[in-house]
N, C-alpha and C positions, 0 to 999 in steps of 0.2 A: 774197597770197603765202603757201603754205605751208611750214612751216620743221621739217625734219625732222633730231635731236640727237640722235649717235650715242653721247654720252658725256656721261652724267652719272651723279655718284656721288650714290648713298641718302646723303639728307643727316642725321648723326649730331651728337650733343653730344658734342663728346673730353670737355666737365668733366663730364659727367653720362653716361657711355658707355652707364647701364642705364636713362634714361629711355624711357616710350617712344616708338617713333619715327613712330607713326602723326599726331600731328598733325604734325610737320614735314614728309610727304607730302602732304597736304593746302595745307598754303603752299604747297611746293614746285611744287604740281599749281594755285594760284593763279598765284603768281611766273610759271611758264611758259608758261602761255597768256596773260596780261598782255603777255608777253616776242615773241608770234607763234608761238611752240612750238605746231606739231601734232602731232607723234611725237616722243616721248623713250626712249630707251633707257635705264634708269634701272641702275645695276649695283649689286648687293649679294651677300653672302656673305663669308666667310673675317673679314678682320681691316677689312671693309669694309661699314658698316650690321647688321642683323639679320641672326640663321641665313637658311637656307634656306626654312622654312617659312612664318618669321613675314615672310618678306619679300617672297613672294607673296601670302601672303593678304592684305598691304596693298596691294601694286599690280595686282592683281585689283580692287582698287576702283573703278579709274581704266582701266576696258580701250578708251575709245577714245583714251587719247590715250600712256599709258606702255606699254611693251615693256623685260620683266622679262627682264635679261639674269643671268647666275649667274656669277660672279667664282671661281673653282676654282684649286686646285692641282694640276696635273698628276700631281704626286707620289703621289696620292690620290685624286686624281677621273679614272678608268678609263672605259672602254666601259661598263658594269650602270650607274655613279655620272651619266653624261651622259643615259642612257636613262630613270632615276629623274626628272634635272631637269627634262627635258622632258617626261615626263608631268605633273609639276607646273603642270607651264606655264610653263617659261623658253623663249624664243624665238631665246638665243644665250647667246653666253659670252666672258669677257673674263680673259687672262689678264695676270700683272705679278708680279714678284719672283722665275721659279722657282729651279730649285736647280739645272737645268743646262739647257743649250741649249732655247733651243723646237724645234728639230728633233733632237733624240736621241730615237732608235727606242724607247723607253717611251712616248715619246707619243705614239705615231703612231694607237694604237688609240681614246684620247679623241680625234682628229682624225679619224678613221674614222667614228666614231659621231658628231657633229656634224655631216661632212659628206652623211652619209645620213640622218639626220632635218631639214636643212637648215637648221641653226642656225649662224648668223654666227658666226666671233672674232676679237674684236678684242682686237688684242695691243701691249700697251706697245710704247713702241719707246726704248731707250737709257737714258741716265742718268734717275732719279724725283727729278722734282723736288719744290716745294713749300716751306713756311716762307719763308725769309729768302733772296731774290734778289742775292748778293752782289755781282753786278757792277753794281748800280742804287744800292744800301745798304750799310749796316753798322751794327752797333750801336752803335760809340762814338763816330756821331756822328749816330744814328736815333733817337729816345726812342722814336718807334714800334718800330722795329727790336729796339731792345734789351726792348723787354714783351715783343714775341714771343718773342726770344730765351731768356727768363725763362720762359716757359709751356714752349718747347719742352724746355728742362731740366728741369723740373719734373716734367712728363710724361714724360720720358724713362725714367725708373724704372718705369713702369707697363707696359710692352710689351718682351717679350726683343727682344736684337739681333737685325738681320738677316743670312741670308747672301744677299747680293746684287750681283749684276756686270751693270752695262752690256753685259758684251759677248756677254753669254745671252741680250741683249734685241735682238738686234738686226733691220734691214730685211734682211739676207741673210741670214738663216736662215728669210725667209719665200718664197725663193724656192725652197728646198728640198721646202719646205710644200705652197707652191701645186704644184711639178711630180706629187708626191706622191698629190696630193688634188686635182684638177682642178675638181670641182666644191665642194668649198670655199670657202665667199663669206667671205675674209678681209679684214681691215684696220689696216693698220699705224697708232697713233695717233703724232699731234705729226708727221707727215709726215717721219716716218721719228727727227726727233731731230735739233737741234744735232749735229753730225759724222758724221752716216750718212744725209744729201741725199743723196749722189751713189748708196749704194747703194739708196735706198728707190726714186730715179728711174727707176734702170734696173730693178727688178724690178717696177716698176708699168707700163713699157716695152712690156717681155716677157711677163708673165704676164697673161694675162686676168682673171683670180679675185682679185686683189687689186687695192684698194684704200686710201687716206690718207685719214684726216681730217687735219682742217688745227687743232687743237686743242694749244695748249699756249702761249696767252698773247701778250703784245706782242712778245718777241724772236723766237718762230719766224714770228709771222704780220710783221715786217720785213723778216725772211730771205726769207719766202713771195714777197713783191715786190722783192728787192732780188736774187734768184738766181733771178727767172722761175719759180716753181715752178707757179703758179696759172695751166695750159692753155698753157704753156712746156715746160719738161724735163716738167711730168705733165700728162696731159692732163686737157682738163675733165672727162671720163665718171669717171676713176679719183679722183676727192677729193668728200669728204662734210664736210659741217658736225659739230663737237662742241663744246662749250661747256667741258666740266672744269672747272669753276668754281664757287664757293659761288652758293646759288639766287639773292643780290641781285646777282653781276655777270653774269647771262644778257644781259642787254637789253644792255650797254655793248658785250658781247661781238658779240652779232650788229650795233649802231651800227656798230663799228671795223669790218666784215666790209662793211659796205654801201658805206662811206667805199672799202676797198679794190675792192670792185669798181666802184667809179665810175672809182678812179682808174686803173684796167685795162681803162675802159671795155668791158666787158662787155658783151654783148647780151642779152637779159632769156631766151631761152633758155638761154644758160651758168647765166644766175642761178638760174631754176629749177632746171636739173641741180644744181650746186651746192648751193641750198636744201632742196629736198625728192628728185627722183625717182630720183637715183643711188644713194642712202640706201634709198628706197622700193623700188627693185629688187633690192637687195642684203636685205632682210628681207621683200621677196614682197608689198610692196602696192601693188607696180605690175607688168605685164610688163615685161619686158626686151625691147629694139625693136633692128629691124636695118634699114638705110638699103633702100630697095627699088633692083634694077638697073634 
């Protein structure tokens, strides 16, 4: 089985932000194939891994198995700025935090320019989470809980606030997109996001060009079965495998994924789609197939 991972972030030290980060690619590039990882899209740039530079020349290291996506600011990263990246060698682009809608007409022209050198993006979808899951925990009465909570203060000082809205993130501004840019291979992560199912369903529906992954842990992948989302409201062709996770929970990550398609009894075609070729057509390593009349 090949298992192709649309989301994984350049693994960094927050306590050491300026080591460097070449050998944690190298685990990372361990971890994953241990893990059954055959393609990783691995994301870096902005306030996420190395620059731009230093973060292909590392994953250039590794060109059969990772695919160097470039994490951009719209705000900043233009038509010349996406044309740049991909001569570098970025293969797609991933955006998260911007400063105003993913579809306001400033950025239509970085979506232009992606969508004619044919580089995927995958675009947050909703509220970012991360750290401390409150509706599972809490610090005062987590000891684990409350050390992160302690780091995540600590840390706190070290990075300006953000301006950031969920509702700039959202699965209906990628239908905007897709109408847009037709040939644009998008994908909405976390399958659309805790409270924006119902929109990410229907523009995964409707639009051919986009795509979910199904990434963002145990409570959207409970949602994912407990709201049919998995070859139900989306279909199988439209959702891809991503992991978003620190490099030691990959493996646990695709276990739950296995568990869930037994228990959706799946047919080892779905699985495949699911695992690798949906992902693999949407970044060009595989054709794209049409039923014969």
């Amino acid at each position: 089985m090949k298992i192709f991972d649309v989301h994984i972030h350049f693994p960094r030290n927050w306590e050491k932000p300026d080591e460097d980060p070449a050998p944690m690619i190298e685990r990372l590039a361990e971890v994953a194939t241990a893990a059954g990882i055959t393609k990783g899209c691995v994301l870096t740039g902005g306030r996420f891994g190395p620059g731009y530079e230093r973060g292909i020349e590392i994953l250039q290291g590794y060109p059969d198995l990772f695919v160097p996506v470039a994490m951009i600011d719209p705000e900043v990263i233009g038509r010349d700025e996406v044309e740049e990246l991909h001569a570098m060698g970025y293969r797609g682009l991933k955006l998260i935090g911007v400063a105003r809608r993913y579809d306001e007409p400033d950025y239509l022209p970085t979506y232009a320019a992606a969508e004619r050198l044919g580089m995927p993006i995958l675009y947050h979808m909703g509220v970012i989470g991360g750290g401390i899951d409150y509706s599972i925990t809490h610090p005062r009465r987590d000891p684990q809980a409350a050390a992160m909570y302690r780091r995540m203060q600590e840390m706190r000082g070290r990075w300006p606030t953000r301006d950031v809205s969920a509702d700039r993130m959202s699965p209906v501004h990628l239908d905007t997109i897709a109408q847009r840019f037709p040939d644009l291979r998008i994908i909405g992560a976390h399958l659309g996001n805790q409270g924006n199912y119902e929109y990410a369903t229907s523009v995964a529906r409707w639009r051919p060009n986009v795509a979910f992954d199904m990434s963002g842990g145990e409570t959207i992948e409970r949602h994912a079965v407990e709201l049919n989302l998995i070859g139900g409201e989306i279909g199988i062709e439209k959702l891809v495998f991503g992991s978003d996770c620190g490099m030691d929970d990959i493996r646990e990550h695709i276990d739950r994924f296995e568990a869930i398609y037994d228990e959706l009894k799946l047919s080892e075609s779905d699985r495949e789609r699911l695992w690798w070729r949906n992902a693999a057509e949407i970044y060009g390593f595989e054709e794209p197939t049409l039923a014969e009349e």
